[in-house]
C-alpha positions in Angstrom: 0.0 0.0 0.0 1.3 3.8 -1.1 1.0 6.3 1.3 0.3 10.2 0.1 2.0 12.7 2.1 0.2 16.3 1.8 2.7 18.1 -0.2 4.4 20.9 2.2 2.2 23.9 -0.1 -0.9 22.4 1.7 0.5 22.1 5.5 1.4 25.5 4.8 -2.4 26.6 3.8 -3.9 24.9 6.9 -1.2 26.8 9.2 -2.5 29.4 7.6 -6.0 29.4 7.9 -5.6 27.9 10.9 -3.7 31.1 12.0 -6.4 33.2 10.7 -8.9 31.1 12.9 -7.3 32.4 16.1 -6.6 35.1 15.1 -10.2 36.2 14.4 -11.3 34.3 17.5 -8.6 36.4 19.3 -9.8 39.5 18.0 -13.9 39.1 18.4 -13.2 38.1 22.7 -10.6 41.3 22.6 -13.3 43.7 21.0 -16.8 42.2 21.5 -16.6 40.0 24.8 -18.2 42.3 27.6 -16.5 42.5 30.7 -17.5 42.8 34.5 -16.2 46.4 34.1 -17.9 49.6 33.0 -16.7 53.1 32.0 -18.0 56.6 33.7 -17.1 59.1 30.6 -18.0 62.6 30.8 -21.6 63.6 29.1 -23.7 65.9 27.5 -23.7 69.4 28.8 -27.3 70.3 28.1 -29.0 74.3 28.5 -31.9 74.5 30.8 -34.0 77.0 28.8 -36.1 74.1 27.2 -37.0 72.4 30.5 -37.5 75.8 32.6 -40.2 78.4 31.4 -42.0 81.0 33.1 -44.8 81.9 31.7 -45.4 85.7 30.6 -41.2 85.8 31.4 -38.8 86.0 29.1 -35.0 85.1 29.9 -32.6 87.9 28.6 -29.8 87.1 30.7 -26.5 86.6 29.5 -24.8 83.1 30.1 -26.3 80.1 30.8 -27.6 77.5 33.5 -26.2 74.2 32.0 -27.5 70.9 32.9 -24.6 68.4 33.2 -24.2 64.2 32.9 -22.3 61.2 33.7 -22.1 58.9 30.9 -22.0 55.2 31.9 -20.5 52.9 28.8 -20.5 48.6 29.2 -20.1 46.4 29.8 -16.9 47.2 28.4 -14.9 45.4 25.9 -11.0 44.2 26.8 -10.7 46.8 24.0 -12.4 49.6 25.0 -11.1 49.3 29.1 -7.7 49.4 27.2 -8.5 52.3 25.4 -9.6 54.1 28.2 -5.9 53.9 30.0 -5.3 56.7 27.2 -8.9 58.9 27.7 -8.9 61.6 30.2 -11.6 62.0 32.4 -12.9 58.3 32.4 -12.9 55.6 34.7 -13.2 52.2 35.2 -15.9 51.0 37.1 -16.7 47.2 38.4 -20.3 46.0 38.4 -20.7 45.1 41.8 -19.4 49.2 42.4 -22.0 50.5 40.0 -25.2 47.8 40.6 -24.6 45.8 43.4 -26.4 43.1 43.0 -29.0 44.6 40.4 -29.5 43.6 36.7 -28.8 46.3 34.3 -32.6 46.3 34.3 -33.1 47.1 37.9 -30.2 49.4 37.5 -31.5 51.6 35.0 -34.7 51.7 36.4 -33.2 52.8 39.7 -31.7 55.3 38.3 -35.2 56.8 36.7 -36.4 56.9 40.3 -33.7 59.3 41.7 -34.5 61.2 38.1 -38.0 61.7 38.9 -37.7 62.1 42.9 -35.0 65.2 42.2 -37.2 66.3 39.3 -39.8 66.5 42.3 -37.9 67.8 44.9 -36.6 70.5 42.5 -40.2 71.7 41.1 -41.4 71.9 45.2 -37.9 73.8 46.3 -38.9 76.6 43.1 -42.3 76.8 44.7 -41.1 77.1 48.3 -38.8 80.1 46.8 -41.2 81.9 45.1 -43.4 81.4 48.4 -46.0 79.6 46.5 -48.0 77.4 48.4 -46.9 73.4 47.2 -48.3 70.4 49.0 -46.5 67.4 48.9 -48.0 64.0 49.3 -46.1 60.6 50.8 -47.1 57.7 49.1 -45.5 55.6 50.7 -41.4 53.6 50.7 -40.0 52.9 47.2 -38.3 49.3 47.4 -35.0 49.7 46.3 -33.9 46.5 46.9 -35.1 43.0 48.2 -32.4 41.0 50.8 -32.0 37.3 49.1 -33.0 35.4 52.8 -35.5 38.4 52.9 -39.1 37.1 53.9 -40.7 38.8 51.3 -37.7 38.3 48.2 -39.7 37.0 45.1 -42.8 38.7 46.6 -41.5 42.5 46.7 -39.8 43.9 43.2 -37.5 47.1 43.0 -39.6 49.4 41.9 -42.9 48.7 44.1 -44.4 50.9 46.3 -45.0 50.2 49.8 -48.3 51.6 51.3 -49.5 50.3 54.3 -48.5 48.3 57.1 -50.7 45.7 58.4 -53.4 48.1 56.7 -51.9 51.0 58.1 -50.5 54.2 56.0 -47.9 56.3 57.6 -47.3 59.8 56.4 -43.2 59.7 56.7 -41.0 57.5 56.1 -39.4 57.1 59.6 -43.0 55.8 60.7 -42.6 53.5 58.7 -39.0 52.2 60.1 -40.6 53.0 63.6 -43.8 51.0 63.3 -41.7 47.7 62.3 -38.9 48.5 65.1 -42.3 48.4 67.4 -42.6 44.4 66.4 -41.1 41.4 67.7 -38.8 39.1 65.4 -40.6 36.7 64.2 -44.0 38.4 64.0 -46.5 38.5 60.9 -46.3 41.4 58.8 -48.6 42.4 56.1 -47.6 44.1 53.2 -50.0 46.2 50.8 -48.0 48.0 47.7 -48.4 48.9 44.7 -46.8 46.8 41.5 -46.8 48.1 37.9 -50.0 50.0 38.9 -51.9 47.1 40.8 -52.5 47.0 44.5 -51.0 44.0 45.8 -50.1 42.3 48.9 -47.4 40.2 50.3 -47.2 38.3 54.2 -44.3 37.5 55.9 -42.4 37.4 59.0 -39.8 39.7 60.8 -36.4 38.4 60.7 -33.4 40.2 62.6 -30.5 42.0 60.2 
C-alpha cells in the first residue's frame, strides 16, 4: 500500500488558515466579549432653557444654566477598558461598584427613580422660593432592593411601592421604620403595595438583620 503525504504547499495553507482562525477568535473576545467592568465618561452638557419656562417671562440674561451628565458605557470590551488607560476623564468601574447586585434592568430603572424624585424635589424647592403654596404627598417607601433570605424576596420587586402596614398608612418614612422597630422578630407582617400600577399584597415574618 502507497502512502500520500500532503505536499508541504498544503500544510502550509492549513497553518494558515488555521492562524487566521485564532486570530479572528482572538480579535472578536478582545473587542466584542463584555467585561464585568464599566466606564464613567463625561456627558452631555445640556442648556436649561427648554426644560425651565415662566410663563409671561422671558429670559434675557447673559450666560447660561447648563445641565450636566455622567455617561455610563458597558459592559466594556477588553478593548475599549484598554482604550480608556489613554482617555482623560474616564474611569473604570466594576459591576458590583455601579449595581450591586441589580440587573442592568433594575439598575436603569433605579436610576429613573432618583430622576424623577430630584425632578420632584426641585419643582417643590422653586415653589417654596417663590413662596407659593406646594403640597407634597407621601405615598408611601419605594423598594429599592429586596435582601435574598428576605421574607418577602420573590414577593417585593424594585420598583414597588409600599403603602400600608398591616393596613396601616404612615405619612413619613421614619414611621414607617418606627412601626416595624415596634414588632417582635418573628411576627407577621402584612404588606399592601403597589406593583406596575396594581395594588397587591405580600405576608411574611420579621427576621433580625
Amino acid at each position: 500500500m502507497t502512502l500520500i503525504k500532503p505536499s508541504n504547499q498544503k500544510r502550509r495553507r492549513w497553518r494558515w488558515l488555521i492562524g487566521l482562525l485564532i486570530a479572528v477568535v482572538l480579535l472578536a473576545v478582545f473587542f466584542l466579549i463584555p467585561t464585568n467592568y464599566y466606564l464613567e465618561v463625561p456627558g452631555s452638557a445640556e442648556s436649561l432653557k427648554p426644560y425651565v419656562k415662566v410663563s409671561g417671562n422671558k429670559d434675557d440674561a447673559k450666560g447660561a444654566y447648563m445641565l450636566t451628565t455622567v455617561g455610563v458605557v458597558g459592559p466594556a470590551s477588553p478593548a475599549l477598558l484598554l482604550l480608556s488607560k489613554v482617555q482623560a476623564h474616564t474611569d473604570i468601574v466594576s459591576k458590583q461598584d455601579l449595581m450591586g447586585n441589580d440587573s442592568s434592568a433594575e439598575y436603569d430603572q433605579l436610576q429613573a427613580y432618583y430622576m424623577k424624585s430630584a425632578a420632584n424635589n426641585a419643582v417643590a424647592a422653586a415653589f417654596k422660593a417663590a413662596k407659593m403654596p406646594v403640597k407634597t404627598e407621601h405615598l408611601g417607601i419605594y423598594v429599592m432592593s429586596v435582601l435574598p433570605q428576605s421574607p418577602f424576596k420573590g414577593k417585593l420587586a424594585l420598583g414597588d411601592t409600599i403603602t400600608e402596614l398591616n393596613g396601616q398608612h404612615y405619612t413619613t418614612a421614619d414611621a414607617y421604620v418606627n412601626a416595624i422597630k415596634s414588632k417582635k422578630v418573628g411576627s407577621s407582617l402584612t404588606l399592601t403595595y403597589q406593583h406596575k400600577g396594581k395594588t397587591k399584597q405580600a405576608t411574611g415574618k420579621l427576621m433580625r438583620l
